[in-house]
SERO-4910 file (N, C-alpha, C, O; in steps of 0.05 Angstrom, whole numbers):
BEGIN
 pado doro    nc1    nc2    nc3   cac1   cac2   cac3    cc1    cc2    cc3    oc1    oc2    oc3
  Unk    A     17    -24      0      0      0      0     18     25      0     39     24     11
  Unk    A      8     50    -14     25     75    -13     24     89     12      2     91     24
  Unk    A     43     99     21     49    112     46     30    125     58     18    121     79
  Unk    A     26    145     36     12    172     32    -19    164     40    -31    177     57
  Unk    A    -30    143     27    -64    132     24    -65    117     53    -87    110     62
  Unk    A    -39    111     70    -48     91     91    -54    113    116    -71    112    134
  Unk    A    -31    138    107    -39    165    130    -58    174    127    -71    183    146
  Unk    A    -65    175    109   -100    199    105   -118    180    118   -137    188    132
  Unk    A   -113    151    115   -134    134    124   -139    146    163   -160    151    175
  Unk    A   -110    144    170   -105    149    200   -111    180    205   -115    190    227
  Unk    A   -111    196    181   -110    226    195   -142    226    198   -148    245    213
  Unk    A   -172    207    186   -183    213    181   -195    202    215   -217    212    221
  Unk    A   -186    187    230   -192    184    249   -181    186    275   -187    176    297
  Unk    A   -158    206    264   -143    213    290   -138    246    279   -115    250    271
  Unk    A   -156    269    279   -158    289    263   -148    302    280   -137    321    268
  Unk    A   -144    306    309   -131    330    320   -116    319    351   -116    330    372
  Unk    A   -106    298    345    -88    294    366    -61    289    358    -52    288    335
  Unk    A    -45    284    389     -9    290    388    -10    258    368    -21    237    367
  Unk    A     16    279    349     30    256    332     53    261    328     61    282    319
  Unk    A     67    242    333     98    242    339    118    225    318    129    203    321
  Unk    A    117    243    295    123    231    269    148    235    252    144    253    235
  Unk    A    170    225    249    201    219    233    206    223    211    194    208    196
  Unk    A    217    236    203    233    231    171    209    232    148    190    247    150
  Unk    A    212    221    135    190    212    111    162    209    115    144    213     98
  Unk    A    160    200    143    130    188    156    122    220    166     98    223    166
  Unk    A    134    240    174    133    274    183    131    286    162    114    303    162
  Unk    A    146    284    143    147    303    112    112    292    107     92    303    116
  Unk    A    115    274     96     79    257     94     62    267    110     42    277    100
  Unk    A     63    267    139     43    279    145     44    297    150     26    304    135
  Unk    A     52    322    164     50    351    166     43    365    139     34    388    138
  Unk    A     47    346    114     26    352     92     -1    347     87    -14    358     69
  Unk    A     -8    327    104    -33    311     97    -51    320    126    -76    320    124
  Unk    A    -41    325    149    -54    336    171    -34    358    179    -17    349    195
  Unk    A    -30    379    174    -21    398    187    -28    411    212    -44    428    205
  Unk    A    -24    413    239    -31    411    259    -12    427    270      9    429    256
  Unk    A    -13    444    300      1    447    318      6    423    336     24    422    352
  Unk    A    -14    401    333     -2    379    358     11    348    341     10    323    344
  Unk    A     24    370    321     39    352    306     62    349    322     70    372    325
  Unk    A     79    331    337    109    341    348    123    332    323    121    315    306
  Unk    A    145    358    330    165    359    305    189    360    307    203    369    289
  Unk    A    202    349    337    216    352    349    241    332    350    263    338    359
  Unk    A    235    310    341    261    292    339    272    288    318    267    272    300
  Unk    A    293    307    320    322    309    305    339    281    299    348    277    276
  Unk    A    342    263    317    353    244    316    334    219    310    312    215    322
  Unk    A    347    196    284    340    178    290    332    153    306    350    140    315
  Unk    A    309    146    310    309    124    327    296    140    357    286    125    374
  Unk    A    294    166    361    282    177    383    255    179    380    243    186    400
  Unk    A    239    174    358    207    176    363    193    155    378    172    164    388
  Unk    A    199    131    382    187    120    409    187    128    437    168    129    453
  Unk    A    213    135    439    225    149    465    205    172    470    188    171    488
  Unk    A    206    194    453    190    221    459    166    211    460    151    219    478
  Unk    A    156    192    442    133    187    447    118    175    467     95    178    476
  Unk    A    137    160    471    130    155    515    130    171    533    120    168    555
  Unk    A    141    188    524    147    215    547    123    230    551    118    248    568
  Unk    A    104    218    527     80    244    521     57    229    530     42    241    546
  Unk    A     52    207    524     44    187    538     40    191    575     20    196    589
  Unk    A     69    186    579     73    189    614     59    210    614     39    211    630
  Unk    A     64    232    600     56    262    619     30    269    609     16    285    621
  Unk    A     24    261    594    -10    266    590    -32    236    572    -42    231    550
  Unk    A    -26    226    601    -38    202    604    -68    203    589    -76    182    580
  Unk    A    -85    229    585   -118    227    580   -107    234    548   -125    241    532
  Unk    A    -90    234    543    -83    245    509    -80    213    495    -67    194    506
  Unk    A    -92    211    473    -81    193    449    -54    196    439    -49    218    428
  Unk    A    -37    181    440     -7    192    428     -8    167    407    -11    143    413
  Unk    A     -3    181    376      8    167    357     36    167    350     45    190    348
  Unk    A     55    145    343     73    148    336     72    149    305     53    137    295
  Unk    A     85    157    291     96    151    270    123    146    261    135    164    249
  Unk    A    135    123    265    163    113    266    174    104    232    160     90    216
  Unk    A    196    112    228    203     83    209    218     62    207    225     57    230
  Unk    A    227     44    191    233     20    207    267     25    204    282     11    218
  Unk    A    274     38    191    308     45    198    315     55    227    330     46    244
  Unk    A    296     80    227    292     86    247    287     77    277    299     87    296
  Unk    A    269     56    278    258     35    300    282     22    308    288     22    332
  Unk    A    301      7    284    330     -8    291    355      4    301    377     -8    305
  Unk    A    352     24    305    359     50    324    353     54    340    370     69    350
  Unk    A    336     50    356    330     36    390    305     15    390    282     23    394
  Unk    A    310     -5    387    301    -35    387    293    -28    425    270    -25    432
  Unk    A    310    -26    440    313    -19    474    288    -15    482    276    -28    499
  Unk    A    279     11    465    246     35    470    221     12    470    206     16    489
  Unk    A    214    -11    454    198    -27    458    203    -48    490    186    -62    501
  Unk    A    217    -47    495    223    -59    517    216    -44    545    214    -55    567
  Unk    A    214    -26    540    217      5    559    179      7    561    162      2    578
  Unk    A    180     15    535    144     15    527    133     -5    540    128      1    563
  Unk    A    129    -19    536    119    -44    547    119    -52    571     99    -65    579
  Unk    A    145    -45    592    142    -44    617    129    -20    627    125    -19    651
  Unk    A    124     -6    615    111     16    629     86     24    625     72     38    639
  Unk    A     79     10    599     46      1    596     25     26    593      3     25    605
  Unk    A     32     48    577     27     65    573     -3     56    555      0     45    533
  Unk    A    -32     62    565    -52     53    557    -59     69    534    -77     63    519
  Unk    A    -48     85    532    -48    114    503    -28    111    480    -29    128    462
  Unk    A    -16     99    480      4     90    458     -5     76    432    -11     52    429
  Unk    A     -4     93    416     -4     73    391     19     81    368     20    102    355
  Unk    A     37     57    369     63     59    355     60     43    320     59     19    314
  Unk    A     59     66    304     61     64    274     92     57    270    110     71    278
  Unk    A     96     30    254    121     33    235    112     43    209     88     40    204
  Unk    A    129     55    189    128     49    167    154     37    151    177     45    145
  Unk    A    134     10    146    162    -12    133    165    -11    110    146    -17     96
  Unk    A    192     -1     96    189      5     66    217    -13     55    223    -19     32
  Unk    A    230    -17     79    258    -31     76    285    -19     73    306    -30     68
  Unk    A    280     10     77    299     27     61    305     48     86    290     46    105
  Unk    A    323     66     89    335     86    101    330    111     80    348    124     69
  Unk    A    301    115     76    296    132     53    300    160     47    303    169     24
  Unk    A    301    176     71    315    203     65    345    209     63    356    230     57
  Unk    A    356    178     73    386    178     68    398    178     45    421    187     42
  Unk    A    381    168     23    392    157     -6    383    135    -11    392    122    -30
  Unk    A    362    124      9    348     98    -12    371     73      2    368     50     -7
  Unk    A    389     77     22    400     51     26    386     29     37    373     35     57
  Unk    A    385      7     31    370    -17     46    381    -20     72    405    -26     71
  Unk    A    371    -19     95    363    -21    119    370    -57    119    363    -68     98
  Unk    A    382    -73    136    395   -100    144    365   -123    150    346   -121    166
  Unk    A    373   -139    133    358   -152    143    325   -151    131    306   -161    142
  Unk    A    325   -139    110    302   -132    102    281   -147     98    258   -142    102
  Unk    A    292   -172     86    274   -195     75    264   -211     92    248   -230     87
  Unk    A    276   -204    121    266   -225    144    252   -206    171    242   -219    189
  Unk    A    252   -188    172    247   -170    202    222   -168    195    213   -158    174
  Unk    A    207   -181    221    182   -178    227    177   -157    254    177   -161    278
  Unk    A    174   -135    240    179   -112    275    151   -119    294    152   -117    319
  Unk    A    132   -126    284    108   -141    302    102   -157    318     86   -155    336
  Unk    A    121   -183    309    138   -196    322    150   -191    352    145   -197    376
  Unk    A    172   -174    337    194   -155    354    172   -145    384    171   -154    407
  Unk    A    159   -124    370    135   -114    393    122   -141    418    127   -144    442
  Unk    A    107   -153    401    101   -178    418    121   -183    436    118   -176    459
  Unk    A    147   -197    426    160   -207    442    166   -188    466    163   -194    490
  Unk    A    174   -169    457    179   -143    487    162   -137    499    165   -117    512
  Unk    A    131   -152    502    117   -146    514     90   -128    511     74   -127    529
  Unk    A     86   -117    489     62    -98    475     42   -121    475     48   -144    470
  Unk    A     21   -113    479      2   -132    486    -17   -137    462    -35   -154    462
  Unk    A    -11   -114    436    -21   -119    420     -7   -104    392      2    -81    391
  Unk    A     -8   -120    375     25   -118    360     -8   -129    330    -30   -140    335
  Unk    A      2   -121    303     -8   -120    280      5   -107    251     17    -86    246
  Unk    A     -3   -131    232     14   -118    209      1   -124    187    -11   -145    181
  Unk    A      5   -100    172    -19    -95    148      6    -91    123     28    -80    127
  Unk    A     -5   -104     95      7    -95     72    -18    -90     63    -20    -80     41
  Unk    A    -36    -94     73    -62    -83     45    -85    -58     51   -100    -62     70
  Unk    A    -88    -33     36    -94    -10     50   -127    -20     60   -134    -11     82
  Unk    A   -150    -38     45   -162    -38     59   -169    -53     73   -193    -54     77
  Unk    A   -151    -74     87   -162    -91    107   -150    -69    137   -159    -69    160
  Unk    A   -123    -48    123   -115    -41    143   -140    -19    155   -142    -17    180
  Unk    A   -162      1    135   -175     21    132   -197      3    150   -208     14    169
  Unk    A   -202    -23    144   -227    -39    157   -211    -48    190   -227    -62    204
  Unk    A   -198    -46    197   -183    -53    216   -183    -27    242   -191    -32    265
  Unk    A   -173     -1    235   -165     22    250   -186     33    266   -178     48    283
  Unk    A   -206     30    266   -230     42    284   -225     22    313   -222     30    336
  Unk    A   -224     -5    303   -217    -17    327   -192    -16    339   -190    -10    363
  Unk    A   -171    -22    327   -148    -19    338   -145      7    349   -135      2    370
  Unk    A   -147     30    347   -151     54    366   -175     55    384   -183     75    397
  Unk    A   -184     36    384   -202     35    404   -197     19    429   -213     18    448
  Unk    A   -166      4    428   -156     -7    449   -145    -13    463   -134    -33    453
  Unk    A   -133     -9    489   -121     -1    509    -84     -6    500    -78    -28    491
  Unk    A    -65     15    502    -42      7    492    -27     -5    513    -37     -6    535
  Unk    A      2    -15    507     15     -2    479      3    -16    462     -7    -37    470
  Unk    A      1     -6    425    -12    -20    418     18    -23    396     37     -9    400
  Unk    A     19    -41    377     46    -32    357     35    -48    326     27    -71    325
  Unk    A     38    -27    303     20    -28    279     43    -24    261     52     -1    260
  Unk    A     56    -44    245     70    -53    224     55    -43    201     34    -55    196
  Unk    A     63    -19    180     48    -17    161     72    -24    140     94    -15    148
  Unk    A     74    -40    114     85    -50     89     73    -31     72     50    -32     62
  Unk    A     94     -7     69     88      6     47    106     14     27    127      1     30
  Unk    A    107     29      9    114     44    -15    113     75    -15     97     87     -1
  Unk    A    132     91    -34    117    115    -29     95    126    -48     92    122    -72
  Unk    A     83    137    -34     57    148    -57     60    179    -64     76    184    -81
  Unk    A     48    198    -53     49    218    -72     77    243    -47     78    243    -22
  Unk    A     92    257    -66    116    260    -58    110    283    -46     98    301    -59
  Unk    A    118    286    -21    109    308     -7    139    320     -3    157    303     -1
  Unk    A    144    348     -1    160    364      2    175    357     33    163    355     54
  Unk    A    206    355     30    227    356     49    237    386     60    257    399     54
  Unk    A    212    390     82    223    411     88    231    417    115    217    428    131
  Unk    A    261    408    121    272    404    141    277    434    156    285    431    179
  Unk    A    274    459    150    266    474    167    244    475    184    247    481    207
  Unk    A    220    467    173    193    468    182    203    441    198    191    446    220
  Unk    A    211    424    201    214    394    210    230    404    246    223    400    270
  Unk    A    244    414    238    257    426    272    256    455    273    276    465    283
  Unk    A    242    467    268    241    493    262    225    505    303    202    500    311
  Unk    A    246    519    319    232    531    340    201    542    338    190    545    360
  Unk    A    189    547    319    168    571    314    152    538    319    140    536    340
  Unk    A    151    517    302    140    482    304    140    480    335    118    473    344
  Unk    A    163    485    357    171    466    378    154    488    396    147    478    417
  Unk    A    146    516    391    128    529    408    104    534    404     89    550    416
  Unk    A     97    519    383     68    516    369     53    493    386     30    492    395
  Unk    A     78    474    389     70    441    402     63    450    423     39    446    430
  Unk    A     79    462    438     82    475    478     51    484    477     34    479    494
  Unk    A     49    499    453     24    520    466     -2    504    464    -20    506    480
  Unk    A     -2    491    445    -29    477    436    -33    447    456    -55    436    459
  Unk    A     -6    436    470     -9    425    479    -19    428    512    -31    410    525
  Unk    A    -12    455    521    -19    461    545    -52    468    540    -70    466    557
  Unk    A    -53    475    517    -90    485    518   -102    465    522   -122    465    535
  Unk    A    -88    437    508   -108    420    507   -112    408    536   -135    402    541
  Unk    A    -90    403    558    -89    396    578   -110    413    598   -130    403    607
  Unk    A   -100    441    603   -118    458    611   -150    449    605   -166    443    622
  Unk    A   -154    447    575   -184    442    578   -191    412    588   -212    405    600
  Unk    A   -173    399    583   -186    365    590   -187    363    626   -198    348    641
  Unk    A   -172    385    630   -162    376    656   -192    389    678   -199    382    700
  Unk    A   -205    414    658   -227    430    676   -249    418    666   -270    420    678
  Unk    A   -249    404    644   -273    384    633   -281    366    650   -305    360    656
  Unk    A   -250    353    665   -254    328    687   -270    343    707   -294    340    709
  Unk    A   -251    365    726   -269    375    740   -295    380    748   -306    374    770
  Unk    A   -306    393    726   -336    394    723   -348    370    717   -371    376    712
  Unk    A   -344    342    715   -349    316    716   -354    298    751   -364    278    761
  Unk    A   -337    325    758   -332    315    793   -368    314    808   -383    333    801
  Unk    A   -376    300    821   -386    298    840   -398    324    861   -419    335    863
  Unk    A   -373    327    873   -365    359    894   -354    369    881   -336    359    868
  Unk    A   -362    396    879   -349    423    871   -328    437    893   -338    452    910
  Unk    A   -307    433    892   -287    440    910   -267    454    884   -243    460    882
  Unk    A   -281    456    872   -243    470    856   -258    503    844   -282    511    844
  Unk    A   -240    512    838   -261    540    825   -233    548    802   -223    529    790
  Unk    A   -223    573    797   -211    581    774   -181    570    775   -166    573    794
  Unk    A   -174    551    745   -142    540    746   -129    572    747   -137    595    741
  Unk    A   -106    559    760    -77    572    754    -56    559    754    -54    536    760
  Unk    A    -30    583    741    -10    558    735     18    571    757     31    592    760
  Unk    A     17    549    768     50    547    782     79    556    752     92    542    736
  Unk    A     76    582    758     99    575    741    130    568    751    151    571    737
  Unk    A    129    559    773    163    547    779    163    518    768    184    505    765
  Unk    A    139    507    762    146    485    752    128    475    736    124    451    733
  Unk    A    112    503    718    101    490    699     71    480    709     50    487    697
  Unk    A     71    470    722     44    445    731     14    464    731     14    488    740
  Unk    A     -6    452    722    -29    465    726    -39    452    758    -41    429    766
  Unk    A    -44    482    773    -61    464    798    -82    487    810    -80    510    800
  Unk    A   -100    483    827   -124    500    823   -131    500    849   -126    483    866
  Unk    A   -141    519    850   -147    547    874   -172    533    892   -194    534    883
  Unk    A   -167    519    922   -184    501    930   -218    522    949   -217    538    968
  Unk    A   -228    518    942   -249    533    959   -242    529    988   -234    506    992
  Unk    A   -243    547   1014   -252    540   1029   -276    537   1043   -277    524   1064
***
């Protein structure tokens, strides 16, 4: 299946949450969903699982998608091991398997004809691990699989489809990394006074923010 046709499938049901997306699988989407809670932040290969646990841990009520690739993934093999013990119920980790190190020059990536990364997942512990080459069993598949408790880890076999622009400014660009900060604290802020007003007793009244350390915490009635 083409790269491009398997993301629109996912942007169509994951339209405005954190996505934490690499190389080719980031160029692809920040075209196809352009977002502030796109993170755009890992420079280094092999770190999008990692950050993407981090986002996970710290905002546990958020959906976190990865979008990894598989050059990339063999660059810390470790992070599924990590994931998995830590059982992050918001995790859903995208490869995209194309066999190649593709923004490098197209080199083949080791091992190509035999690495099952779904496999890989399972064995380290992900409690639910899946792998698609065909776009619509994968399109008939995704409503459920995001519908269930992570980590979850999703092997996609693709190709590239339509060529989206390498624009590695916009890719680590500061103006991207304070777009993420801001959009991501709104979203917290609101999920976090949504719960509130879900409460039972009304004991809390207007947030404020601790700024020595960042944290939202709120002003208790007496």
């Amino acid at each position: 299946m083409k790269r491009d046709q398997a993301l629109e499938v996912l942007a169509q049901r994951h339209p405005d949450g954190i996505v934490v997306a690499v190389y080719q699988s980031a160029f692809d989407w920040i075209g196809i969903r352009p977002h502030d809670l796109n993170y755009l932040c890992t420079g280094a290969m092999g770190q999008a699982s990692s950050h993407g646990l981090g986002l996970a841990l710290g905002a546990p009520h958020e959906k976190i998608v990865v979008l990894d690739g598989d050059g990339s993934l063999l660059m810390n093999l470790g992070s599924l091991v990590t994931i998995a013990a830590q059982k992050p119920r918001n995790f859903y980790h995208f490869v995209c398997q194309n066999s190649t190190y593709e923004v490098n020059g197209n080199f083949p990536i080791p091992g190509a004809d035999r690495l099952r990364f779904d496999n890989m997942a399972r064995a380290a512990g992900y409690p639910h691990a899946f792998s698609f080459r065909d776009l619509n069993q994968f399109e008939a598949k995704i409503d459920q699989i995001l519908r269930l408790a992570g980590p979850v880890f999703i092997n996609l076999h693709v190709e590239p489809g339509v060529s989206y622009p390498r624009i590695y400014e916009k890719l680590h660009s500061a103006k991207a990394r304070s777009a993420f900060r801001r959009a991501l604290y709104r979203r917290m802020i609101r999920k976090e006074w949504l719960w509130q007003m879900q409460q039972p007793i009304k004991f809390y009244s207007r947030p404020i923010l601790d700024v020595s350390d960042k944290k939202l915490i709120h002003a208790v009635k007496s």
